[in-house]
Z-matrix of the N, CA and C atoms (Angstrom, degrees):
N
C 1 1.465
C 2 1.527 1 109.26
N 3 1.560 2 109.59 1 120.75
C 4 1.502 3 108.96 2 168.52
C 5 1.632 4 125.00 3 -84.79
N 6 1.393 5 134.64 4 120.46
C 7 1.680 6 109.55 5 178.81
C 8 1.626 7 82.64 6 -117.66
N 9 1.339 8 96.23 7 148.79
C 10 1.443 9 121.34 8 158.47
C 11 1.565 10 111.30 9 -136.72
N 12 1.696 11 106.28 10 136.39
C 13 1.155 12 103.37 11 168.73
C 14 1.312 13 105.69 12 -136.58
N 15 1.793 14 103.59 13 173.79
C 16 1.669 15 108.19 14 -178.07
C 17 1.089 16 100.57 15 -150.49
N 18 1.854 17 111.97 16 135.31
C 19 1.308 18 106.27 17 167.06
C 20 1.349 19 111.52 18 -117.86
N 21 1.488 20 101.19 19 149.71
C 22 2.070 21 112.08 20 -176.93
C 23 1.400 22 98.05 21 -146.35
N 24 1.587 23 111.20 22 148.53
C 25 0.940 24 126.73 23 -167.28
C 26 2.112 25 107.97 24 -106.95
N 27 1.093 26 139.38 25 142.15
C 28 1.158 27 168.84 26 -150.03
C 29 1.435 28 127.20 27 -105.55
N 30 1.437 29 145.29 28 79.10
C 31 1.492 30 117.88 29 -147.85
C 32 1.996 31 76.18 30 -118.49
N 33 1.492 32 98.10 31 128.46
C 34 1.438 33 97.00 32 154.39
C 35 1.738 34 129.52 33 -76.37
N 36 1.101 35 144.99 34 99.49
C 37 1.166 36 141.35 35 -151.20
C 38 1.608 37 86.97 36 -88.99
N 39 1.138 38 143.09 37 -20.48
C 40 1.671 39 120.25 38 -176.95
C 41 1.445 40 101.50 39 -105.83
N 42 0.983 41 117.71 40 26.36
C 43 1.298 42 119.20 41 170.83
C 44 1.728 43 104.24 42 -85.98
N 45 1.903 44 124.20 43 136.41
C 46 1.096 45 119.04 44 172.08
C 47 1.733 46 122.78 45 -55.31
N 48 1.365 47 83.29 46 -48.47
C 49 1.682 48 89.21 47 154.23
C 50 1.201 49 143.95 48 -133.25
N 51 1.451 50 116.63 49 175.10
C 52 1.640 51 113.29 50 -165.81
C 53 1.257 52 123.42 51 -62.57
N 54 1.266 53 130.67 52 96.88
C 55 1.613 54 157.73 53 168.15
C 56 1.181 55 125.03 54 -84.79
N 57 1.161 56 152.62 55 111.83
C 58 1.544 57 168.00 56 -137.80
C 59 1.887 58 100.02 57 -146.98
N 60 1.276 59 106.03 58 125.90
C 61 1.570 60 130.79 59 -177.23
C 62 1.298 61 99.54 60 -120.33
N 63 1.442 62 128.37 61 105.72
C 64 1.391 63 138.57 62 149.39
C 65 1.297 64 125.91 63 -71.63
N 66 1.379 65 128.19 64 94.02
C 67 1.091 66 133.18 65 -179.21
C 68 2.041 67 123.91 66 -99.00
N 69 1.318 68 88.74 67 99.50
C 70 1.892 69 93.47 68 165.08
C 71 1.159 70 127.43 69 -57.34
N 72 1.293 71 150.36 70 73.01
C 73 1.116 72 124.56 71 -179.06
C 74 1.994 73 127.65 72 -110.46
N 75 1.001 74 116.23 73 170.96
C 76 1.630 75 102.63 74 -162.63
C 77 1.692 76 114.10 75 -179.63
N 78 1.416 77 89.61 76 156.20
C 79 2.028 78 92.43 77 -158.21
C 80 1.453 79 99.04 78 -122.90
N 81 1.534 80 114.31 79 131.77
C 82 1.386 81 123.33 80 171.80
C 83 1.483 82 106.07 81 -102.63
N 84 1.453 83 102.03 82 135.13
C 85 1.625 84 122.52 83 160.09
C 86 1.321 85 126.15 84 -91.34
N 87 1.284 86 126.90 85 118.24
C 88 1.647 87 115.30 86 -169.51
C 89 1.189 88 93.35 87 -141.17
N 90 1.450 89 105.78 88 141.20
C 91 1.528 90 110.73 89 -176.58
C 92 1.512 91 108.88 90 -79.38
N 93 1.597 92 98.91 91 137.25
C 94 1.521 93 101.57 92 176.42
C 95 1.606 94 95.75 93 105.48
N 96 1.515 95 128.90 94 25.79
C 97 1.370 96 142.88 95 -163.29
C 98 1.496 97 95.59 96 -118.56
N 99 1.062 98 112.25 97 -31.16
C 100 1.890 99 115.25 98 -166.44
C 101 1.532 100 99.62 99 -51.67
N 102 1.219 101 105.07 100 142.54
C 103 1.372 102 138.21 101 29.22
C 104 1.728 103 101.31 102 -96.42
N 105 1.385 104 130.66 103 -4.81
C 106 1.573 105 137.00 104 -129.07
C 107 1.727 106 79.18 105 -116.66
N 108 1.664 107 109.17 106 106.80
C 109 1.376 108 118.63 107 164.21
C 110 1.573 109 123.23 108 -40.48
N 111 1.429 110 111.48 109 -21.04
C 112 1.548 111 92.69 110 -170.24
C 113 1.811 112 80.30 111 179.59
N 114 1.657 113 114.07 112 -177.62
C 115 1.166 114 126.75 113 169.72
C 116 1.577 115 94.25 114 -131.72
N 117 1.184 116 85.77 115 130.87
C 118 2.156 117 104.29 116 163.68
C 119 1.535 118 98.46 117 -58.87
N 120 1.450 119 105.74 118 175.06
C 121 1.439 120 122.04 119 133.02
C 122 1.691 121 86.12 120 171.61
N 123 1.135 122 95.20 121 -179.13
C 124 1.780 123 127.97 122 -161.76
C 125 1.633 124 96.14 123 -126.14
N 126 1.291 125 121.89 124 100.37
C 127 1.191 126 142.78 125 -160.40
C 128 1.953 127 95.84 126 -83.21
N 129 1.181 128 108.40 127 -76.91
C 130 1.456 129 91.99 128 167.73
C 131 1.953 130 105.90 129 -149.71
N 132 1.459 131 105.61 130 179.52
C 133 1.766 132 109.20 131 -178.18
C 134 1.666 133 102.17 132 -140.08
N 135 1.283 134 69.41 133 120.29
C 136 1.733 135 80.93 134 175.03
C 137 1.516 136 119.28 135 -124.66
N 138 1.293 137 111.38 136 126.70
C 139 1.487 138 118.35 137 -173.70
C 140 1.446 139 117.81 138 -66.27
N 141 1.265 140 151.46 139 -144.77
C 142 1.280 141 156.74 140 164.95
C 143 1.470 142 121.24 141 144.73
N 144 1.594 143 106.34 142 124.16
C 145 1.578 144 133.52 143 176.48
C 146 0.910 145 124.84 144 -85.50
């Protein structure tokens, strides 16, 4: 099993105020997946003030 993950951060610019979105996101490899290199998903979102 391969996991990769990545984290990046999110700035809402129309937001009145400054708000930051932490986003996890990350791709599983499981054998027996081919032809499809990996599966996405969005692990979790977290807001912040």
């Amino acid at each position: 099993m391969d996991v990769e993950f990545s984290v990046f951060n999110m700035t809402d610019e129309n937001a009145k105020e400054p708000s930051r979105y932490n986003v996890v996101s990350g791709s599983v490899a499981l054998p027996g997946d081919l032809p499809l290199p990996g599966r996405s998903f969005v692990l979790s979102v977290s807001k912040r003030w």
